[in-house]
PyMOL Python script that loads the backbone (N, CA, C, O; Angstrom):
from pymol import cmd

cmd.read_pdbstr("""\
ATOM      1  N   UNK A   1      30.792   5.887  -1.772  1.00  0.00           N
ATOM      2  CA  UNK A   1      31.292   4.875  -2.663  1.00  0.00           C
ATOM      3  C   UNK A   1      32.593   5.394  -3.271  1.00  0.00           C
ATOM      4  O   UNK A   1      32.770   6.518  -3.741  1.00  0.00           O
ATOM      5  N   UNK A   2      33.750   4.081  -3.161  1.00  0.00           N
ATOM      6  CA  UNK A   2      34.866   4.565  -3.822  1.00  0.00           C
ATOM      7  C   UNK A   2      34.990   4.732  -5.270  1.00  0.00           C
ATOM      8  O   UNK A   2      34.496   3.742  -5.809  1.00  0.00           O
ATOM      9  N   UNK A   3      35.615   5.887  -6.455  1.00  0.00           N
ATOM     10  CA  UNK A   3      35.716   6.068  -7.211  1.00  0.00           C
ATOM     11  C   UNK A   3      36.805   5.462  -8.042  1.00  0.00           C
ATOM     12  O   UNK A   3      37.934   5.603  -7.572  1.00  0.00           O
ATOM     13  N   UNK A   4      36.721   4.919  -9.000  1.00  0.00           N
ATOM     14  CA  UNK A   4      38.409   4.716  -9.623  1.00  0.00           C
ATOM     15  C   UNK A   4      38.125   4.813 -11.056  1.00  0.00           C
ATOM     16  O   UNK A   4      37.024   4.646 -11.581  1.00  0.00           O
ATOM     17  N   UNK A   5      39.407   5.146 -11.727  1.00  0.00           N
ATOM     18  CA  UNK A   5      39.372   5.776 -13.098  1.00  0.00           C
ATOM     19  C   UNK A   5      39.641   5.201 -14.144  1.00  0.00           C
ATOM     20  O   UNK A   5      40.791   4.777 -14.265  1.00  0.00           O
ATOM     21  N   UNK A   6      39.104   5.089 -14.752  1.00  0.00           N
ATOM     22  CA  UNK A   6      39.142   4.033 -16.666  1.00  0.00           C
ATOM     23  C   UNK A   6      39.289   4.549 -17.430  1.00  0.00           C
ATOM     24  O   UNK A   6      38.548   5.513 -17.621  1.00  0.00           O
ATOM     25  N   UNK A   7      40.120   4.308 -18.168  1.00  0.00           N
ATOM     26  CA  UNK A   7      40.479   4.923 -19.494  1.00  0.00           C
ATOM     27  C   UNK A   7      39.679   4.310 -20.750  1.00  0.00           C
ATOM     28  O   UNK A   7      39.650   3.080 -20.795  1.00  0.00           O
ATOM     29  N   UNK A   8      39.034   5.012 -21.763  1.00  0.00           N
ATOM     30  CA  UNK A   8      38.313   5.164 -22.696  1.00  0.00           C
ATOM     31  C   UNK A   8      39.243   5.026 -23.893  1.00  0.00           C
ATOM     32  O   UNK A   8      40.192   5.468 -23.246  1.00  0.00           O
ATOM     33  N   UNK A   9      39.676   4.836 -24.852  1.00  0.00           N
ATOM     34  CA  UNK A   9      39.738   5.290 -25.915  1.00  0.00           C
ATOM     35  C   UNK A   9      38.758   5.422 -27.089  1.00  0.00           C
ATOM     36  O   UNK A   9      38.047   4.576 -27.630  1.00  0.00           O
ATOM     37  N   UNK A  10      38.984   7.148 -27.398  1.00  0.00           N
ATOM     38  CA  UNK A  10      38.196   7.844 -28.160  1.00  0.00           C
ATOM     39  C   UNK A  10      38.841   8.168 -29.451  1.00  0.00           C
ATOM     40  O   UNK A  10      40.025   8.474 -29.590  1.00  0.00           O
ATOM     41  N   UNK A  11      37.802   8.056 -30.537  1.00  0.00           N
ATOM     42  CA  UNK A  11      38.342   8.599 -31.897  1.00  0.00           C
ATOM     43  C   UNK A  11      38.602  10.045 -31.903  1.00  0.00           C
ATOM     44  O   UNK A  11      38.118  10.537 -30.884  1.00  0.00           O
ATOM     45  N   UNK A  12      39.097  10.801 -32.546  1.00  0.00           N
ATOM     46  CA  UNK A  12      39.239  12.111 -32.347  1.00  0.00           C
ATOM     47  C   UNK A  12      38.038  13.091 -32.596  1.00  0.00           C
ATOM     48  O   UNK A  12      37.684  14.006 -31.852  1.00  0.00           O
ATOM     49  N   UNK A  13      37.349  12.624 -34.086  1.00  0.00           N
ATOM     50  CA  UNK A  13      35.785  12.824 -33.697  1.00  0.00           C
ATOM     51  C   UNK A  13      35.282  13.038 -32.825  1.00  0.00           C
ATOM     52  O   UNK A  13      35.037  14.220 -32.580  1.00  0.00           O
ATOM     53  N   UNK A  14      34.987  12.296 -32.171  1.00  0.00           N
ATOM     54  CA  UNK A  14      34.379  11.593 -30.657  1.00  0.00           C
ATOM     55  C   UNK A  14      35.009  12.801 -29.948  1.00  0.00           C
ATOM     56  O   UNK A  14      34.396  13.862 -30.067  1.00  0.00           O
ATOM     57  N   UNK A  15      36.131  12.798 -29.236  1.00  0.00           N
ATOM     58  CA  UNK A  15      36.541  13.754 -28.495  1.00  0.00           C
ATOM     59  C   UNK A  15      36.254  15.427 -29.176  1.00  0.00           C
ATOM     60  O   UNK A  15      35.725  16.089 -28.284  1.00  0.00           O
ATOM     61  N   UNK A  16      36.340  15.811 -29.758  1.00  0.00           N
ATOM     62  CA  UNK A  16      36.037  16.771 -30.582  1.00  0.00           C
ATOM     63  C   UNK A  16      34.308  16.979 -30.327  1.00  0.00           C
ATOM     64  O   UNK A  16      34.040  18.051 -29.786  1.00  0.00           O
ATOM     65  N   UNK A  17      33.472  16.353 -30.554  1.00  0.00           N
ATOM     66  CA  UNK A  17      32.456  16.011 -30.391  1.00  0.00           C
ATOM     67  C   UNK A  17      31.805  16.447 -28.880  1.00  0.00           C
ATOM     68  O   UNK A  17      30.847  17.201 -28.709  1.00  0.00           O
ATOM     69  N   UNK A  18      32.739  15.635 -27.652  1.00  0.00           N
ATOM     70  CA  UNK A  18      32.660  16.264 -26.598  1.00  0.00           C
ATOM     71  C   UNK A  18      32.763  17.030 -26.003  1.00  0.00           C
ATOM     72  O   UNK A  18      31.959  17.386 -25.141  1.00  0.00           O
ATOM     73  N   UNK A  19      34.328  17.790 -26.417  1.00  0.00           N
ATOM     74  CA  UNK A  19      35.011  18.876 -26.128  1.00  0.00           C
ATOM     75  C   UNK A  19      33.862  20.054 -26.473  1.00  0.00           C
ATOM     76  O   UNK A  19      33.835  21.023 -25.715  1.00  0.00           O
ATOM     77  N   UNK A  20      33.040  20.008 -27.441  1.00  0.00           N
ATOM     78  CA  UNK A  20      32.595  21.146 -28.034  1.00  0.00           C
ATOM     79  C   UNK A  20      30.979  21.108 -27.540  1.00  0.00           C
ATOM     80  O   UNK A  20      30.208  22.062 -27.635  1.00  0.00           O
ATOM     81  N   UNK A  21      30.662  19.816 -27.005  1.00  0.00           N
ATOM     82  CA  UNK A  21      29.002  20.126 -26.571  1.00  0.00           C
ATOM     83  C   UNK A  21      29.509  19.932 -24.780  1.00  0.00           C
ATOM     84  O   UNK A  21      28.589  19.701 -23.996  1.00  0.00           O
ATOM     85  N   UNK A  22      30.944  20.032 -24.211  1.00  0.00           N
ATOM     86  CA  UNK A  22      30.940  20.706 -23.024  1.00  0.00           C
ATOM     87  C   UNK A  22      31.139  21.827 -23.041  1.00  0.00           C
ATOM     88  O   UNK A  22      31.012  22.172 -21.866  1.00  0.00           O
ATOM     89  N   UNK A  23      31.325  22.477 -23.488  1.00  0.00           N
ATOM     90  CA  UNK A  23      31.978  23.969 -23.985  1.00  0.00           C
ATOM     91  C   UNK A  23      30.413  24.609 -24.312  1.00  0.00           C
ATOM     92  O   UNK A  23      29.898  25.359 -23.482  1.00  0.00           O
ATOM     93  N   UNK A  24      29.603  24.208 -25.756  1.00  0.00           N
ATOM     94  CA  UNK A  24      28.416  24.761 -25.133  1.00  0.00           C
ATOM     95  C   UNK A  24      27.631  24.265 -23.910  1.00  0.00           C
ATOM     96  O   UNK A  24      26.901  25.152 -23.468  1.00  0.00           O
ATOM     97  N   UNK A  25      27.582  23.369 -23.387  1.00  0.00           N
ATOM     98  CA  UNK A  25      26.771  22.878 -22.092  1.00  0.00           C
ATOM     99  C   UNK A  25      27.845  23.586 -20.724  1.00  0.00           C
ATOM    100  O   UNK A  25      27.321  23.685 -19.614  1.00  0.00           O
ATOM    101  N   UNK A  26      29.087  23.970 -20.879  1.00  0.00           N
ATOM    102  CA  UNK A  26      29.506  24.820 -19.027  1.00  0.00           C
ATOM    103  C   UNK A  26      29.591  23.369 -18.895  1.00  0.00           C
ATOM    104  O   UNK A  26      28.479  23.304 -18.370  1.00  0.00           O
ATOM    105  N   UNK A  27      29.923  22.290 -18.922  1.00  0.00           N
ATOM    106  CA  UNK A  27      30.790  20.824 -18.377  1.00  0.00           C
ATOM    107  C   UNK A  27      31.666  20.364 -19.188  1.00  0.00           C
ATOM    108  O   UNK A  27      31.818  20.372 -20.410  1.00  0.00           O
ATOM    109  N   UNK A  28      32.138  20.018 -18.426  1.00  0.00           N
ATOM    110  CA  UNK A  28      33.995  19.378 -18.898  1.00  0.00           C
ATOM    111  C   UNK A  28      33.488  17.421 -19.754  1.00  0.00           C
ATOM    112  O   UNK A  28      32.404  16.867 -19.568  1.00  0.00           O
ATOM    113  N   UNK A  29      34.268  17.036 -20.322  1.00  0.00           N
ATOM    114  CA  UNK A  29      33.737  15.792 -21.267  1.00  0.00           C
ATOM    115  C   UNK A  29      34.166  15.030 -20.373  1.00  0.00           C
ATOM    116  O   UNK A  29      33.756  13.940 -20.771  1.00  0.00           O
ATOM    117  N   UNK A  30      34.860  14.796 -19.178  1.00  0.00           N
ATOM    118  CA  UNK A  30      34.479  13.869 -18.026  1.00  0.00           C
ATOM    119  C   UNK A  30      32.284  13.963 -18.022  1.00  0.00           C
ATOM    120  O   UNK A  30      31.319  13.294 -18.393  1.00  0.00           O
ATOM    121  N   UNK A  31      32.525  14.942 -17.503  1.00  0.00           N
ATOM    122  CA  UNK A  31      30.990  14.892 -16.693  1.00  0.00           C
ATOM    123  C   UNK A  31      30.234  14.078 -17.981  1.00  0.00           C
ATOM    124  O   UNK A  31      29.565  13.052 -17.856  1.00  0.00           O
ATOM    125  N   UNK A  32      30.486  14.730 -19.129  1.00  0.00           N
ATOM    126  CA  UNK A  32      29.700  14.502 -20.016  1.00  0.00           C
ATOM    127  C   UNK A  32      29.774  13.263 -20.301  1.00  0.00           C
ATOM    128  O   UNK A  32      28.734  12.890 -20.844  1.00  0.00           O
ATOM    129  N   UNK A  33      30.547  12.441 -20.178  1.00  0.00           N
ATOM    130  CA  UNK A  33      31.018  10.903 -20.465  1.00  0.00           C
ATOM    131  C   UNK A  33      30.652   9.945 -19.460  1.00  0.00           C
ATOM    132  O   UNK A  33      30.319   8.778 -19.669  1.00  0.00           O
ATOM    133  N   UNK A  34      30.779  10.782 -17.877  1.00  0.00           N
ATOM    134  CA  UNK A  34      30.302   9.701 -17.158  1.00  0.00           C
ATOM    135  C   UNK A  34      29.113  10.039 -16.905  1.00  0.00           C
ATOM    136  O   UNK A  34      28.886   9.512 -15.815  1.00  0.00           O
ATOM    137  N   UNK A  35      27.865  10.798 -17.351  1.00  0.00           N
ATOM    138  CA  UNK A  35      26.342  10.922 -17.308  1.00  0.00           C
ATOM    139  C   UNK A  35      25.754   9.913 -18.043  1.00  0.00           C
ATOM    140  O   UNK A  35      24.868   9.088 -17.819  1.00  0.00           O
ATOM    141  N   UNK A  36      26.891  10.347 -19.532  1.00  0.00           N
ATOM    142  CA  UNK A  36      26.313   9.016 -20.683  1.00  0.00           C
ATOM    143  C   UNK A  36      26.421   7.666 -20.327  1.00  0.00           C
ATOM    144  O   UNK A  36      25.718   6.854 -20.929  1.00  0.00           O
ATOM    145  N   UNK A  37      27.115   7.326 -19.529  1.00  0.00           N
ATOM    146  CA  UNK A  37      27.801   5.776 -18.765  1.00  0.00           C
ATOM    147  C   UNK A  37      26.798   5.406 -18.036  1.00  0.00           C
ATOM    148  O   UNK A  37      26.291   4.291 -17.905  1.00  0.00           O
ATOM    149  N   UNK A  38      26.520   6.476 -17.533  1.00  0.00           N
ATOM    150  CA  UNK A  38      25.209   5.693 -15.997  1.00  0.00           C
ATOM    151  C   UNK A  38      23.878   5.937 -16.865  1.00  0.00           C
ATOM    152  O   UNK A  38      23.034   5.078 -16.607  1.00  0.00           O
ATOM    153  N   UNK A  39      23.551   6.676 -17.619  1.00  0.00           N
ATOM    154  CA  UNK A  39      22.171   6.486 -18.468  1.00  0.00           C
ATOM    155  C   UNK A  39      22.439   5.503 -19.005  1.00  0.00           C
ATOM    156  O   UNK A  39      21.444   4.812 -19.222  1.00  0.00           O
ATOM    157  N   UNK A  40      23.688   4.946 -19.460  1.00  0.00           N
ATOM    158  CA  UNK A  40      23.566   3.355 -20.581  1.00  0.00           C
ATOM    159  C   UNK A  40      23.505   2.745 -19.301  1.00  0.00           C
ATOM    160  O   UNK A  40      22.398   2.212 -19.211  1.00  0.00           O
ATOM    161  N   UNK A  41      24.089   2.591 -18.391  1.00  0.00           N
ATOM    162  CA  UNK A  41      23.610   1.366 -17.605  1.00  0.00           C
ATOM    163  C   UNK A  41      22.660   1.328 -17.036  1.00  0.00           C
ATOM    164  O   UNK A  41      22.349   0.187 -16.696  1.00  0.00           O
ATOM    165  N   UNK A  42      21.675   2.472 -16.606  1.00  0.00           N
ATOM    166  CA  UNK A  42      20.643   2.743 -16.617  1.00  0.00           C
ATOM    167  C   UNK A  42      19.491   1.658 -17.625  1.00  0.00           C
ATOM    168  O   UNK A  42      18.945   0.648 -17.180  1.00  0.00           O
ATOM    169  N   UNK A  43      19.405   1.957 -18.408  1.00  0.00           N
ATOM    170  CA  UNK A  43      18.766   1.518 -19.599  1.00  0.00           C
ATOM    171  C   UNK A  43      19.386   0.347 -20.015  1.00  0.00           C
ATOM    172  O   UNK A  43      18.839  -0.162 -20.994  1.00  0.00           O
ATOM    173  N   UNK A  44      20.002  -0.026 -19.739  1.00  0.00           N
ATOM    174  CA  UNK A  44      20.649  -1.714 -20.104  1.00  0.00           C
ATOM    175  C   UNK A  44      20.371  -2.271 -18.887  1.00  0.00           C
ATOM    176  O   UNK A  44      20.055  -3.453 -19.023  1.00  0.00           O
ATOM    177  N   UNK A  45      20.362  -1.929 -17.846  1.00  0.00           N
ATOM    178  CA  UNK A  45      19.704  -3.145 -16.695  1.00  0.00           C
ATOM    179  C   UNK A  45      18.574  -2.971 -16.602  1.00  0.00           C
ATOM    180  O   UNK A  45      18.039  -4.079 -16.561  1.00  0.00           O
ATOM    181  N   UNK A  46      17.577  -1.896 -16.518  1.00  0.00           N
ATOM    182  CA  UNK A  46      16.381  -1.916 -16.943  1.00  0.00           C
ATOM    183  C   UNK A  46      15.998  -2.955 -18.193  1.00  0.00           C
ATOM    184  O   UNK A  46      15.345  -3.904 -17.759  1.00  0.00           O
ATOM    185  N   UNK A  47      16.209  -3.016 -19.492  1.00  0.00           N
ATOM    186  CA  UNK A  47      16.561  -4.160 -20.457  1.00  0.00           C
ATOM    187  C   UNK A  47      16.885  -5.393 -20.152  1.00  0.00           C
ATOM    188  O   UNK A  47      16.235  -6.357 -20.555  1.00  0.00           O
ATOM    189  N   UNK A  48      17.847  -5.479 -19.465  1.00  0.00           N
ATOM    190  CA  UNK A  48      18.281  -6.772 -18.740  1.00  0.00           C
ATOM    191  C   UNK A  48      17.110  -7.773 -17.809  1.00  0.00           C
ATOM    192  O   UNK A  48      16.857  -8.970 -17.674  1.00  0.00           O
ATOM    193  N   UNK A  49      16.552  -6.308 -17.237  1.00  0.00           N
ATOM    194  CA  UNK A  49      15.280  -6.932 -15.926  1.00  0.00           C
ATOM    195  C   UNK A  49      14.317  -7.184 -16.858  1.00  0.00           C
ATOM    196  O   UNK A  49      13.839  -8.305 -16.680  1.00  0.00           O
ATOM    197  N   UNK A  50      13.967  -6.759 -17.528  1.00  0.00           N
ATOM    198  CA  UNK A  50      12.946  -6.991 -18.470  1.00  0.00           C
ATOM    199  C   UNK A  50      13.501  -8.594 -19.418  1.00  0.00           C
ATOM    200  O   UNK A  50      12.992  -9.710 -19.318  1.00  0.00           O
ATOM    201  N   UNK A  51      14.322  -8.298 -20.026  1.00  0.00           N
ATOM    202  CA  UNK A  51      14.643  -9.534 -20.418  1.00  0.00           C
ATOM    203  C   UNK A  51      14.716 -11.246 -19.532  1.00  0.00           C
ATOM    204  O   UNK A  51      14.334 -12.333 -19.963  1.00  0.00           O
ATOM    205  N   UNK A  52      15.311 -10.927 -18.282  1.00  0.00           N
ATOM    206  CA  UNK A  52      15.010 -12.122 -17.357  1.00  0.00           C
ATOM    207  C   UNK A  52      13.525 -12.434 -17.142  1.00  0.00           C
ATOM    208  O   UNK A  52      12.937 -13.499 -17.335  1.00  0.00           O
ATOM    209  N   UNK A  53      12.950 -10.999 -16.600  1.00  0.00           N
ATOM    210  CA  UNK A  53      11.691 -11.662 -16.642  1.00  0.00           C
ATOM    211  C   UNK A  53      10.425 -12.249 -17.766  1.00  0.00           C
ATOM    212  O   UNK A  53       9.549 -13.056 -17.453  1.00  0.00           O
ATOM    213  N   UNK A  54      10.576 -11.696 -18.943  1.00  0.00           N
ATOM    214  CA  UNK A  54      10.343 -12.385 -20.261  1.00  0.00           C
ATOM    215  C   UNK A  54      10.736 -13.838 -20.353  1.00  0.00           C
ATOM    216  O   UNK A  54       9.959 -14.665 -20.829  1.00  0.00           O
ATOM    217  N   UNK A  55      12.050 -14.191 -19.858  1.00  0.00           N
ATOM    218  CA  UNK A  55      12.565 -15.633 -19.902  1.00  0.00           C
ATOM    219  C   UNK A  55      11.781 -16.508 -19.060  1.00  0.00           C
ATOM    220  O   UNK A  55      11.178 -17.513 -19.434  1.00  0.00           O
ATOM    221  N   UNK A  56      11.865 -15.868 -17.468  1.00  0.00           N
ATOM    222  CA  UNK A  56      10.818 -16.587 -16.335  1.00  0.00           C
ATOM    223  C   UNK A  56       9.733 -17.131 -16.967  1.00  0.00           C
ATOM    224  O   UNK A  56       9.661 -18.328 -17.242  1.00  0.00           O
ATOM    225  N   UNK A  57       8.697 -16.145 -17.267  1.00  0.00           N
ATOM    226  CA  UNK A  57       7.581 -15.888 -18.201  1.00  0.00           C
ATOM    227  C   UNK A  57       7.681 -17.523 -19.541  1.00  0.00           C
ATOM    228  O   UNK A  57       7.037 -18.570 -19.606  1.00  0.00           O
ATOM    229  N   UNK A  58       8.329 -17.189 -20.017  1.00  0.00           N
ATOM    230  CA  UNK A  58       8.563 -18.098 -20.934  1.00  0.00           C
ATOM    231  C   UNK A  58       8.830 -19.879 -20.495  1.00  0.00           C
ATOM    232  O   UNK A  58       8.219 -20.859 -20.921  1.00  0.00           O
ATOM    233  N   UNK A  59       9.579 -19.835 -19.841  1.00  0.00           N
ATOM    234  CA  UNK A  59       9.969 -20.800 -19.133  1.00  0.00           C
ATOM    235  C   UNK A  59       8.831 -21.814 -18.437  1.00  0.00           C
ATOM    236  O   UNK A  59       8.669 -23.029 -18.553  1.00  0.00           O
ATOM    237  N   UNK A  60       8.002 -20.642 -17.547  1.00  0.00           N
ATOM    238  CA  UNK A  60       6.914 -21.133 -17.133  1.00  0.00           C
ATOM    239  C   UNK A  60       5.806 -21.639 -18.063  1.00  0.00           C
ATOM    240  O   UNK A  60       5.231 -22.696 -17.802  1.00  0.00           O
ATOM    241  N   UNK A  61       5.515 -20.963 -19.060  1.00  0.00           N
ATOM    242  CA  UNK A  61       4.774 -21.209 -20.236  1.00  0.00           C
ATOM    243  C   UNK A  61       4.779 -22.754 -20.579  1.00  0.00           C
ATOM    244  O   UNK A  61       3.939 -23.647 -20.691  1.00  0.00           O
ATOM    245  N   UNK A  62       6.131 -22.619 -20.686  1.00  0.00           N
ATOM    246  CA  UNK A  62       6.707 -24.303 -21.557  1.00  0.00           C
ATOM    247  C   UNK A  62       6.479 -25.454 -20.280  1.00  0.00           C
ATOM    248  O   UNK A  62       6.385 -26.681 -20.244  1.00  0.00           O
ATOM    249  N   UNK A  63       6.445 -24.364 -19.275  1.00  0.00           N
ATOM    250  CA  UNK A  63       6.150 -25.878 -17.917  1.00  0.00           C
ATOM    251  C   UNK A  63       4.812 -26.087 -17.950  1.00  0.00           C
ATOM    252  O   UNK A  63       4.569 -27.238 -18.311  1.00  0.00           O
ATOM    253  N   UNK A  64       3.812 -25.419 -17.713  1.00  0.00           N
ATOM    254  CA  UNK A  64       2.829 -25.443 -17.522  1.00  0.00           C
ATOM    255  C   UNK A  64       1.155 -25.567 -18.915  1.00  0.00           C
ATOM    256  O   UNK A  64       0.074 -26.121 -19.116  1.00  0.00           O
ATOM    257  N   UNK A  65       2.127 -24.580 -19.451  1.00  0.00           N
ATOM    258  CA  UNK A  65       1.073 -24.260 -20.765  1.00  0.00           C
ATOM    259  C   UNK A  65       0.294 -23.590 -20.339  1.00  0.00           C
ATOM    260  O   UNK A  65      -0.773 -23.701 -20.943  1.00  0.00           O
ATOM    261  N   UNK A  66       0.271 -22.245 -18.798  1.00  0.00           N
ATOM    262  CA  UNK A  66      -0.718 -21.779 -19.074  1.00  0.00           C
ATOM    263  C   UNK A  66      -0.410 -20.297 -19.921  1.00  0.00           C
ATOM    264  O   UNK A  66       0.682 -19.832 -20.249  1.00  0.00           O
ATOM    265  N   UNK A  67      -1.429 -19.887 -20.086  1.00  0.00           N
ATOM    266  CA  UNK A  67      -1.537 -18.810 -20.997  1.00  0.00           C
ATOM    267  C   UNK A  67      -2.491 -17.919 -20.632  1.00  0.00           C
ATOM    268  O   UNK A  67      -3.204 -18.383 -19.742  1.00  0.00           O
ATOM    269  N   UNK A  68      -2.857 -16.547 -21.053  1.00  0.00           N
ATOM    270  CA  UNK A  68      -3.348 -15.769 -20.734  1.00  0.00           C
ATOM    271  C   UNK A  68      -4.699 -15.681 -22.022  1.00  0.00           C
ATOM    272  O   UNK A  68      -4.559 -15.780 -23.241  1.00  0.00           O
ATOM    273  N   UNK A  69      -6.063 -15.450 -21.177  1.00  0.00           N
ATOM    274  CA  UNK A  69      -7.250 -15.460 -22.647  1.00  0.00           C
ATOM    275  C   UNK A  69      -7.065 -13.943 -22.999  1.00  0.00           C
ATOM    276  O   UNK A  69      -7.094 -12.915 -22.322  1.00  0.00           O
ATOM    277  N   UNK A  70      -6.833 -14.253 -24.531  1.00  0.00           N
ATOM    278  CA  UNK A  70      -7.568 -12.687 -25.393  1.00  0.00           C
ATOM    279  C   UNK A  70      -8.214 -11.554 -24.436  1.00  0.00           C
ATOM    280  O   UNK A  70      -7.856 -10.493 -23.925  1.00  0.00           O
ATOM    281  N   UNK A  71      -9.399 -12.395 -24.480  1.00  0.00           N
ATOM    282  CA  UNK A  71     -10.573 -11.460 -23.831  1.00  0.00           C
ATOM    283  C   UNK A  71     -10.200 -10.735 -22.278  1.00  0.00           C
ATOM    284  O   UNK A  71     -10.553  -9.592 -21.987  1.00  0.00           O
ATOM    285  N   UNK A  72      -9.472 -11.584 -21.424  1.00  0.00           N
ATOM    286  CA  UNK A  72      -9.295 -11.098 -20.651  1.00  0.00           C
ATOM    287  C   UNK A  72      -8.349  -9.876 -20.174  1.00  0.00           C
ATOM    288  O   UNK A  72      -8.629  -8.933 -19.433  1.00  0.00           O
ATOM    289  N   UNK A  73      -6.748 -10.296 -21.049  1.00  0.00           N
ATOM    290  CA  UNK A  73      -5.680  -9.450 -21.617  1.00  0.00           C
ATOM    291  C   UNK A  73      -6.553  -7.989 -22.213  1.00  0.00           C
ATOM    292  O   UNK A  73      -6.129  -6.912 -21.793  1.00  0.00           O
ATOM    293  N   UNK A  74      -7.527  -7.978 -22.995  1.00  0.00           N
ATOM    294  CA  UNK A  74      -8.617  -6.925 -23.852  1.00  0.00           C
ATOM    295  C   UNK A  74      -9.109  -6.296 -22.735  1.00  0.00           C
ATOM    296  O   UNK A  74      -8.907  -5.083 -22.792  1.00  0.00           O
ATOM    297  N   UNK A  75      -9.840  -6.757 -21.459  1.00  0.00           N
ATOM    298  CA  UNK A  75     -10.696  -6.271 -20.435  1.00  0.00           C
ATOM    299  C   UNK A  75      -9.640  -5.191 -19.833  1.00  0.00           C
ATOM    300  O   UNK A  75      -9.996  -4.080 -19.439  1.00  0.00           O
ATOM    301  N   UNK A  76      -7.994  -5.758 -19.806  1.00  0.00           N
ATOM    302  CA  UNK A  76      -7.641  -5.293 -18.595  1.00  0.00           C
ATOM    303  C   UNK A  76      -6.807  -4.357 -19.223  1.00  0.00           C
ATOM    304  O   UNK A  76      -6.208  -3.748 -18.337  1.00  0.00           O
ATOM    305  N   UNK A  77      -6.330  -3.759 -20.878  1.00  0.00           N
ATOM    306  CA  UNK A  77      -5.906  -3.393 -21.155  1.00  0.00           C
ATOM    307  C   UNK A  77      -6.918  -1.787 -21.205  1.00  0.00           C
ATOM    308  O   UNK A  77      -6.407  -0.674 -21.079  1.00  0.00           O
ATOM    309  N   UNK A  78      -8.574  -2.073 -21.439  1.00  0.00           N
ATOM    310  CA  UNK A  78      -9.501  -1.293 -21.464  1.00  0.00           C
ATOM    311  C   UNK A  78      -9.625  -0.740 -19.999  1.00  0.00           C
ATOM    312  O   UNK A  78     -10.051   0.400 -19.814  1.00  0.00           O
ATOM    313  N   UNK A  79      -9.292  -1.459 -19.078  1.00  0.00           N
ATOM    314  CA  UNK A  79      -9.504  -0.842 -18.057  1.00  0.00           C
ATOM    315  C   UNK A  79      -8.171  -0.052 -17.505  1.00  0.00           C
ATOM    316  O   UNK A  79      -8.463   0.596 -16.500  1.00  0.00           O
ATOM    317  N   UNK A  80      -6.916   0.066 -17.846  1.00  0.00           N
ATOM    318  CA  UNK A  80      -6.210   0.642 -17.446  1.00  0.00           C
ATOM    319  C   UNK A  80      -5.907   2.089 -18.450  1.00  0.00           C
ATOM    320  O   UNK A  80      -5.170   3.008 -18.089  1.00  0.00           O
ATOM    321  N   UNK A  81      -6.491   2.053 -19.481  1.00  0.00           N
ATOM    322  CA  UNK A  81      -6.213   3.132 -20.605  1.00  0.00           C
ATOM    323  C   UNK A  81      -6.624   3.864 -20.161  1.00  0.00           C
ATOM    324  O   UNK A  81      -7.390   3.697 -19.212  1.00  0.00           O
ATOM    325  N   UNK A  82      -6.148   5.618 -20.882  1.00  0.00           N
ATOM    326  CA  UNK A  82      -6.454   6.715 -20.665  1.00  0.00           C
ATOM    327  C   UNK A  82      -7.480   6.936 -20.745  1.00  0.00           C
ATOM    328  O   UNK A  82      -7.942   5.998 -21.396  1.00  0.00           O
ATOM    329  N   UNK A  83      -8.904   8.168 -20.310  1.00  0.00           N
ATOM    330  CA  UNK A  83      -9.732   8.455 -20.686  1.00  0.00           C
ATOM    331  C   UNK A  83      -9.956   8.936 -22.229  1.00  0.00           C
ATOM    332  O   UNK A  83      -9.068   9.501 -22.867  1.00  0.00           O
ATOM    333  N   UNK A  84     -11.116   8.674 -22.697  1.00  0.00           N
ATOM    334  CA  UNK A  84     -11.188   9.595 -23.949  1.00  0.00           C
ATOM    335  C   UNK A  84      -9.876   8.591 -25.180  1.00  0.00           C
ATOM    336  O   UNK A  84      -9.342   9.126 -26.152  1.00  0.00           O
ATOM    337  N   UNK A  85      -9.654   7.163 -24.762  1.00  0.00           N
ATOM    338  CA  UNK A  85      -8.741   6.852 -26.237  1.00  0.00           C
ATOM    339  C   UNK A  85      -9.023   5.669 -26.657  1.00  0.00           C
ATOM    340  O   UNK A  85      -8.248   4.780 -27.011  1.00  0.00           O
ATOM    341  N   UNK A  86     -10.402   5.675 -26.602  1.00  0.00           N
ATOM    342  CA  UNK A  86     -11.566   3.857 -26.532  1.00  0.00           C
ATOM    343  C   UNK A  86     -10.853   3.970 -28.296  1.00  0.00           C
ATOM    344  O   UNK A  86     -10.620   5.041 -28.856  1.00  0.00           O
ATOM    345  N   UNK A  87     -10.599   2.512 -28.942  1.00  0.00           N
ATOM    346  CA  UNK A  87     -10.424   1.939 -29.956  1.00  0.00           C
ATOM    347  C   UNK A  87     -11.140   0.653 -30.034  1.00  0.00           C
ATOM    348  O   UNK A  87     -11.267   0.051 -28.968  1.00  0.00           O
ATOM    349  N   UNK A  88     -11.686   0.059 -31.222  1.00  0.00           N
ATOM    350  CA  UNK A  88     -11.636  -1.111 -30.950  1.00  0.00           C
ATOM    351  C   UNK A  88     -11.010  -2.009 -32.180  1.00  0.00           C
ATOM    352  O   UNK A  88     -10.893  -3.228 -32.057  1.00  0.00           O
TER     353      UNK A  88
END
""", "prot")
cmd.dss("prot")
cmd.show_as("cartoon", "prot")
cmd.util.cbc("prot")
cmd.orient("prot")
């Protein structure tokens, strides 16, 4: 995959900030900047997928009205839990 380069502007903080936890971490505040970039997009499309499908979910709800029973949501939540962490 081709690479191409974006410019950021950083407060001096900020850069300061980087400069000095690459310096203790042995990486340069590139690396360190574009790790943080792909963990946020990481975690924002993960969020994102979750959010569409909440909407689906929803959507369907309002078409249909069906819904999920208590009791059953309760059965299946008991049956997937850890050993040893019964509540009721």
């Amino acid at each position: 995959m081709a690479s191409a380069t974006m410019g950021v502007r950083l407060n001096e903080d900020t850069q300061h900030r980087l400069e000095a936890l690459g310096k203790a971490r042995d990486r340069t505040p590139h690396y360190l900047m574009k790790t943080a970039v792909e963990r946020f997009l990481e975690i924002e499309e993960a969020l994102e997928t979750e959010r569409q499908i909440v909407k689906a979910r929803w959507e369907k709800y309002e078409l249909t009205g069906e819904t999920i029973d208590h009791a059953d949501v309760k059965a299946w939540a008991a049956s997937v839990r850890p050993t040893g962490t019964e509540t009721d």
